[in-house]
C-alpha positions as CSV (number, residue, x, y, z in Angstrom):
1,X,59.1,68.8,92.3
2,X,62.5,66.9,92.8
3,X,63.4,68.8,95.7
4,X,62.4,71.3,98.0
5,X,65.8,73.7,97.6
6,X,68.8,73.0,95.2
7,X,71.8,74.7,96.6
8,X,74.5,75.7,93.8
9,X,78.1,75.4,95.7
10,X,79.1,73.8,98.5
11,X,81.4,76.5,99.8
12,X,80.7,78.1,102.8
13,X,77.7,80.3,102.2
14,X,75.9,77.0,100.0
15,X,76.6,74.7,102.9
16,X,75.4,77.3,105.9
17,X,72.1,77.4,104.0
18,X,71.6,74.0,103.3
19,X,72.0,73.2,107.0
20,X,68.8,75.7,107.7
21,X,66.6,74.2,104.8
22,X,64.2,71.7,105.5
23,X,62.8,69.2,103.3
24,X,64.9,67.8,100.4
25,X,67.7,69.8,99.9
26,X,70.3,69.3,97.7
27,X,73.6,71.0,97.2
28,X,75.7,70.6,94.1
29,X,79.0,71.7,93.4
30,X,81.9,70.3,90.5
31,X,84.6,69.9,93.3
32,X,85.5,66.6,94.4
33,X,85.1,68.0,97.8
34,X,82.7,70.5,99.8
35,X,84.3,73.4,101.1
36,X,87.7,73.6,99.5
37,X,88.2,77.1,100.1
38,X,87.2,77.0,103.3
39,X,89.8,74.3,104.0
40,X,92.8,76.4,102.5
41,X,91.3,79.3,103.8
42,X,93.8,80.9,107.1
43,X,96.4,79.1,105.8
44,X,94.5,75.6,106.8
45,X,93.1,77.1,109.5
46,X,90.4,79.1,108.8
47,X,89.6,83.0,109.9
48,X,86.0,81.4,110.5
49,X,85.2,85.3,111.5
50,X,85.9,88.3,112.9
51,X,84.4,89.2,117.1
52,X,83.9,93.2,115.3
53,X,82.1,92.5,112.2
54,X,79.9,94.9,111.3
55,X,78.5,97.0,108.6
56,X,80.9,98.6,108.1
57,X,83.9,96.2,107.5
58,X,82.1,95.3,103.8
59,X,81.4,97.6,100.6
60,X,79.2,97.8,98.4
61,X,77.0,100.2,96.7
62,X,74.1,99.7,99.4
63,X,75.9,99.9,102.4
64,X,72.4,99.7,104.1
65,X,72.1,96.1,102.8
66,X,74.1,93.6,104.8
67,X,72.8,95.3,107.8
68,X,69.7,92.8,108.2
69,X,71.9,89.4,107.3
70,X,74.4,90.4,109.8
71,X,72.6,91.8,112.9
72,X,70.3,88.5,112.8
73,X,73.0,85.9,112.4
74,X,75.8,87.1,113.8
75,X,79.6,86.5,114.9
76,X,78.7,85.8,118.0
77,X,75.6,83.4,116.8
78,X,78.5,81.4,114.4
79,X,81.0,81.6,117.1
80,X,78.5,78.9,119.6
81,X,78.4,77.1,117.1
82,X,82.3,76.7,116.9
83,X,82.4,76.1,120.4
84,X,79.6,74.2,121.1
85,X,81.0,71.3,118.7
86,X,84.1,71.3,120.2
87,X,86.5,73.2,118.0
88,X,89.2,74.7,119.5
89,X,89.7,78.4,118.2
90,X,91.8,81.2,119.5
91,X,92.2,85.1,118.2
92,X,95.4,86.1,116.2
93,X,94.7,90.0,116.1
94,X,92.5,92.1,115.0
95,X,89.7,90.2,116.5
96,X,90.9,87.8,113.5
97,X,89.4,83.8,114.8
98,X,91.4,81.0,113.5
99,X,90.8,77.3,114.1
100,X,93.4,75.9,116.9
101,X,93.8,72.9,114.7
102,X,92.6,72.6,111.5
103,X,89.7,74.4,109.1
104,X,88.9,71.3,108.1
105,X,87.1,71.0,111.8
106,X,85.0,73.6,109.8
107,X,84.0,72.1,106.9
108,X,83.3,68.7,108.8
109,X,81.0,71.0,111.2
110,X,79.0,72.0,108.3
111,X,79.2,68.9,106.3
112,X,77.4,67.3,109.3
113,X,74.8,70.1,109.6
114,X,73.7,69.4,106.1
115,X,73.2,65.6,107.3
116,X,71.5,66.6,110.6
117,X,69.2,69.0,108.1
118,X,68.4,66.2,106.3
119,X,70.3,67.2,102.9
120,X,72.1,65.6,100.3
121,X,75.3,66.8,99.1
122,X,76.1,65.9,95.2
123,X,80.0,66.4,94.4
124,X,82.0,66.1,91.2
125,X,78.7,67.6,89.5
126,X,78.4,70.4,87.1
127,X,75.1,72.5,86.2
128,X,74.5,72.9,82.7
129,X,71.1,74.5,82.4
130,X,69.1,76.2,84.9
131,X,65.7,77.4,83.4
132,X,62.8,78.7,85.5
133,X,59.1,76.5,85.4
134,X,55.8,77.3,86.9
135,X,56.3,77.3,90.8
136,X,60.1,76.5,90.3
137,X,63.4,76.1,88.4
138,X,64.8,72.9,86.0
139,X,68.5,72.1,86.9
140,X,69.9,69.7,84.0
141,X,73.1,68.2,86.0
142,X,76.3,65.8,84.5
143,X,79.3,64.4,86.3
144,X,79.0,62.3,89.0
145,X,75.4,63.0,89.2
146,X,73.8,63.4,85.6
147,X,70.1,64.2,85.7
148,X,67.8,67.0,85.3
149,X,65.9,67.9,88.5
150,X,63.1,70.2,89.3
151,X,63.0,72.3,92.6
152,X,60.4,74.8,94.2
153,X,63.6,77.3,96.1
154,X,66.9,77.8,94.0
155,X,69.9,78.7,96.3
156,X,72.9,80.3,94.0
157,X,76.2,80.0,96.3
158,X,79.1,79.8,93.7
159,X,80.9,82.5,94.6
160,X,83.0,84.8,92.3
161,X,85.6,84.6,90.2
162,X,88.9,84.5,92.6
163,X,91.1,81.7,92.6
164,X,90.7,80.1,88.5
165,X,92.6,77.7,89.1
166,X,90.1,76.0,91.9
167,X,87.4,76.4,89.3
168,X,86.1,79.5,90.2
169,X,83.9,81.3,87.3
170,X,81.6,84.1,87.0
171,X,78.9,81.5,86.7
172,X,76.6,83.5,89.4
173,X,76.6,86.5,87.8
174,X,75.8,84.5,84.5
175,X,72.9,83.4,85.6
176,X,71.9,86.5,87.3
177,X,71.6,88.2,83.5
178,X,70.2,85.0,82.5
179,X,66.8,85.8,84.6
180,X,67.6,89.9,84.1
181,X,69.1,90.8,87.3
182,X,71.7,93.8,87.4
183,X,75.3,92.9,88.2
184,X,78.0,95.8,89.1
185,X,81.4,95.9,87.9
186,X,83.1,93.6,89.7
187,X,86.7,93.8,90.3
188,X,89.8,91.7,92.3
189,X,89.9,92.6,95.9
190,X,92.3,91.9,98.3
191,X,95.0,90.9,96.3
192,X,98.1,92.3,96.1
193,X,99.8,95.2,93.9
194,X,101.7,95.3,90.8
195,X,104.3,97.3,90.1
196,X,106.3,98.2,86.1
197,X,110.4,99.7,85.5
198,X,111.6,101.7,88.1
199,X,108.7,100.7,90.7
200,X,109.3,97.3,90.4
201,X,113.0,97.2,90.8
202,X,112.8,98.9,93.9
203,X,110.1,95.9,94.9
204,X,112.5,93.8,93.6
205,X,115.3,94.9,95.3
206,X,113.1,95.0,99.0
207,X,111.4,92.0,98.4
208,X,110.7,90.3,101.8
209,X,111.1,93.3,103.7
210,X,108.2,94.0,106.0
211,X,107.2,97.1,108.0
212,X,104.1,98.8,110.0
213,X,102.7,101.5,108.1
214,X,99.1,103.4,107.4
215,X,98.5,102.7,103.7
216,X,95.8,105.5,102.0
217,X,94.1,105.5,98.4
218,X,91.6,108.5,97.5
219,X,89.1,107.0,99.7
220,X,89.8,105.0,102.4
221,X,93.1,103.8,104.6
222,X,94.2,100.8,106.5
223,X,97.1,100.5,109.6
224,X,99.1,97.1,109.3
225,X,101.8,95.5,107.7
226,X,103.1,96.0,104.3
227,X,105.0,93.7,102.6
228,X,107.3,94.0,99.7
229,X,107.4,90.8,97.3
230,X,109.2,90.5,93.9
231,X,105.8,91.0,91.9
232,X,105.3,94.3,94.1
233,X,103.4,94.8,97.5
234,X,101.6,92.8,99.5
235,X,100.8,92.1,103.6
236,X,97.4,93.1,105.2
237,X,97.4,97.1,104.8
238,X,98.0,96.4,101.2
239,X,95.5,93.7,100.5
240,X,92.6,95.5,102.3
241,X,93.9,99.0,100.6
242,X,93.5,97.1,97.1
243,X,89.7,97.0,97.5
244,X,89.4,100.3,97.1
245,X,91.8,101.2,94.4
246,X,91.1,102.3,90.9
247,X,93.8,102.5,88.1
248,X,96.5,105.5,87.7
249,X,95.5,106.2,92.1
250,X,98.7,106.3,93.8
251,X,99.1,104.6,97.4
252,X,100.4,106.6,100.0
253,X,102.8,105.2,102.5
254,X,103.1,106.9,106.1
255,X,105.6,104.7,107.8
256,X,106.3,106.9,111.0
257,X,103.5,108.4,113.0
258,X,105.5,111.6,114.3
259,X,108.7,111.8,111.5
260,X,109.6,115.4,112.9
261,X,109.9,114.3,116.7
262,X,112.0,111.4,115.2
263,X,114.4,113.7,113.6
264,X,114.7,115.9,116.1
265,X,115.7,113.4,118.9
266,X,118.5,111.7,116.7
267,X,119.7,115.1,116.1
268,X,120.0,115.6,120.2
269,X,121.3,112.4,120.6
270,X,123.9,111.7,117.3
271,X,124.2,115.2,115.7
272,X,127.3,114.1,113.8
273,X,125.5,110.8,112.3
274,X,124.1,110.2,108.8
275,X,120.2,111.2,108.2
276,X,119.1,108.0,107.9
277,X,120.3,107.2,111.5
278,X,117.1,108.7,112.8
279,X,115.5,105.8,111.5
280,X,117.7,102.5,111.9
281,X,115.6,101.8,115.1
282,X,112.0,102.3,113.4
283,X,112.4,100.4,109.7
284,X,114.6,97.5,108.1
285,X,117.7,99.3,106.6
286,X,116.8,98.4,103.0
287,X,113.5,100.4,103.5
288,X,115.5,103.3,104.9
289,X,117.5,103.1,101.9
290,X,114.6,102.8,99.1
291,X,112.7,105.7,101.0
292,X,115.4,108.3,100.8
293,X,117.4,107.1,97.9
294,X,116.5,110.5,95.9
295,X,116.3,112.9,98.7
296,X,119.6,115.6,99.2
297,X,119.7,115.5,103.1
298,X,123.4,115.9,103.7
299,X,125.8,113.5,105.4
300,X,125.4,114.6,109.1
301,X,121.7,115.0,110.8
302,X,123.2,118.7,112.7
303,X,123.4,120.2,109.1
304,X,120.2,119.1,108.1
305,X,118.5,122.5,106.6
306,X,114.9,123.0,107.7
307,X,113.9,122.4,103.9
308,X,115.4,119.5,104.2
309,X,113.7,118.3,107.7
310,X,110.4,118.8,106.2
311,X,111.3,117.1,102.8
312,X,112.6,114.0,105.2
313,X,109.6,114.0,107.3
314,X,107.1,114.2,104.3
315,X,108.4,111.4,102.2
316,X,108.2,109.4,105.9
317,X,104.5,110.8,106.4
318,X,103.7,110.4,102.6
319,X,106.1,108.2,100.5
320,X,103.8,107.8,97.5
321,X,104.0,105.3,94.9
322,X,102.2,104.1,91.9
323,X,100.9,100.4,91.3
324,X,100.7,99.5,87.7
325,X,97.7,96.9,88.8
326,X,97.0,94.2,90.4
327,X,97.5,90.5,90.5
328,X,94.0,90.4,89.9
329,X,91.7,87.1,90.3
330,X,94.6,84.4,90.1
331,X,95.6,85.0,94.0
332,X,92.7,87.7,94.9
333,X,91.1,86.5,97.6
334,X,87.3,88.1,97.0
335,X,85.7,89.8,94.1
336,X,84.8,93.3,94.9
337,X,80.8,93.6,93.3
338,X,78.5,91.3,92.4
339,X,74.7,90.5,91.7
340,X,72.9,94.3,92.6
341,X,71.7,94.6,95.9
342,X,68.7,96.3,94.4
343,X,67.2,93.1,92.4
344,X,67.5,91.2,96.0
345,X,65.5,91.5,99.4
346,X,68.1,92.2,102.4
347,X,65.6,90.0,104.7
348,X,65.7,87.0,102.3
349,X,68.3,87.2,100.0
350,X,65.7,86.4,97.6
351,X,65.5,88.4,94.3
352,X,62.6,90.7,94.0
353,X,61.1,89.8,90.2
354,X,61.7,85.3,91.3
355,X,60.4,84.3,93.5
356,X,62.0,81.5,94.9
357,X,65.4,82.4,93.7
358,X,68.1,83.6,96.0
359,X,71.7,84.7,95.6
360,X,74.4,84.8,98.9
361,X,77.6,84.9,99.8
362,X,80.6,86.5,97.7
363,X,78.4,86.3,94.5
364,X,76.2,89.4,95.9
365,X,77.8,93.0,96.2
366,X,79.3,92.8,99.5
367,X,82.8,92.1,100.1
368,X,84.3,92.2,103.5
369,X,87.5,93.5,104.4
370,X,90.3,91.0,105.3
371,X,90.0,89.4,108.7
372,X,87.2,86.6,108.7
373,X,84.6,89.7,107.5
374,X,83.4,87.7,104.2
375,X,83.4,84.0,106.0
376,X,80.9,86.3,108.4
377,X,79.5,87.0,105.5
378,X,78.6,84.1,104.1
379,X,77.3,82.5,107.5
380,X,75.1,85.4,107.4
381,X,73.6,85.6,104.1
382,X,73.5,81.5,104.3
383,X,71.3,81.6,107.4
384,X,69.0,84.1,106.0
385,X,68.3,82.2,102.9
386,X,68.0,79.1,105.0
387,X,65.5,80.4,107.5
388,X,63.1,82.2,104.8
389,X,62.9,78.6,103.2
390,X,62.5,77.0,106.4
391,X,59.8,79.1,107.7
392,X,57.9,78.9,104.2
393,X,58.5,75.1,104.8
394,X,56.4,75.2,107.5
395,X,53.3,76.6,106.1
């Protein structure tokens, strides 16, 4: 054999691995340079991961599966890492970890790790073939590095299909069916919402405004900031919410947390003022406009009916409205899905009918919630990978 492991990607969970493998290791990837989403990632500066991960900040069908990855590499274990080679980090919210200067500290962290393991890191190089052999796998390789090489472990790190325009592609999950492994429906996640006519001229006409607010779909809701943008809605609640929702599901907005006690004390204290005076202190006055444009509350708060209350404090505690879509893989930030957790071993990463084969990072079924979770996730998988093929090394 060539090499010991080839690596496809150099993105964050190809280059985690790579700095566990022993041996000759090689990691390949068409960029021009390693770890390009890691380097726009935080908005340059990297939400290298989250001090709560846990199971369950990630979906996916098996959400027994990331348990093993994540309780034996964890935050914590990535966050020495950080710290021990200097880089200055701090927490934004949320237990959210940024970079104090730059995420390319990051990439340059695990560039060197891949030196210090001994690897070899082939840029500007695409994969054309990928065939399986006895007791390993042919890679035929053009670009910058055109040959066909043989190797005993193959690592598949390319990610999903978010950001085109980088050069993301669905190659993974390609090759996945290639040697008969199930992949789910996969689907944009964490991206923002789309909205058509009416909805989208009220966007439109908000479009910058920001608010707090607890955003719900059928299944699952998130307390942050919403964001309205001339495409539709966007900010954190929005972007997480949008990993759990299907097609024709409304989104529920609750943008007070006790509407009737806020009604109630703006009648005591300005009876003779308009309705939407209960509000001016809570939301931007273009919000309180949008959200009671079509309700008949009467010009002064004291002659507010009680019908009326409770139609004011359920469009506060429930405003629904319906995205058409979303902006789907062109600015989503993760694809929700992936290879089947079923055809892979949680412990390894390695798929059950090839041995030798392993899948990690966004390519596999588990997508993390906004925050640092799928950076954690990548670390996690990566190091998996990278210790199975390490400790089979040794043997």
């Amino acid at each position: 054999m060539d090499f010991d492991t080839i690596i496809l990607g150099a993105g964050a969970a190809g280059l985690m691995c790579a700095c566990q493998s022993p041996g000759r290791t090689l990691v390949v990837d068409h960029a021009k340079a390693a770890g390009e989403k890691i380097r726009i990632s935080g908005g340059g500066r990297c939400n290298f991961t989250n001090m709560y991960a846990g199971p369950e900040n990630f979906i996916s069908r098996n959400p027994h599966f990331m348990k093993s990855a994540l309780s034996r590499y964890t935050q914590w274990d990535f966050i020495d890492w950080v710290a021990r080679t200097g880089i200055a980090y701090h927490e934004k919210t949320l237990g959210q970890l940024f970079c104090d200067q730059s995420a390319k500290d990051i990439v340059a962290m695990l560039v060197a790790g891949v030196a210090d393991a001994g690897g070899q890191i082939a840029l500007s190089t695409k994969i054309e073939n990928v065939e399986a052999m006895q007791g390993g796998f042919q890679i035929t390789l053009s670009g910058a590095k055109n040959a066909t090489v043989t190797t005993r472990n193959l690592v598949v790190a390319t990610g999903g299909k978010p950001i085109p325009k980088m050069g993301a592609t669905d190659f993974a999950l390609r090759l996945a069916r290639q040697f008969d492994l199930p992949v789910t429906q996969t689907v944009a996640g964490l991206v923002p919402f789309t909205f058509t006519d009416t909805g989208l001229d009220m966007c439109k006409s908000l479009a910058g405004v920001a608010a707090p607010a607890r955003m719900t779909t059928p299944t699952k809701s998130f307390e942050e900031a919403v964001l309205f943008t001339h495409r539709g809605l966007s900010g954190p609640a929005s972007l997480q919410c949008s990993s759990y929702w299907s097609p024709g599901d409304a989104v529920h907005l609750a943008l007070a947390s006790d509407p009737m006690a806020l009604i109630e004390a703006a009648r005591r204290a300005s009876p003779r003022r308009a309705p939407k005076a209960a509000l001016e202190d809570h939301l931007p006055a273009r919000l309180i406009d949008a959200v009671l444009a079509d309700l008949p509350l009467g010009d002064r708060l004291a002659d507010m009916t009680a019908k009326q209350m409770d139609a004011f404090a359920t469009r506060l505690s429930d405003w629904q409205l319906w995205p058409n879509g979303t902006e789907g893989y062109r600015t989503a930030e993760v694809m929700v899905g992936g290879v089947d957790t079923d055809a892979l071993s949680s412990k390894t990463m390695e798929a059950k009918a090839h041995p030798g084969l392993f899948f990690i990072g966004e390519c596999v079924d588990v997508t993390g919630w906004l925050g640092g979770f799928n950076f954690q996730w990548a670390w996690s998988s990566g190091w998996v990978a990278g210790q199975t093929i390490q400790a089979r090394h040794a043997i």
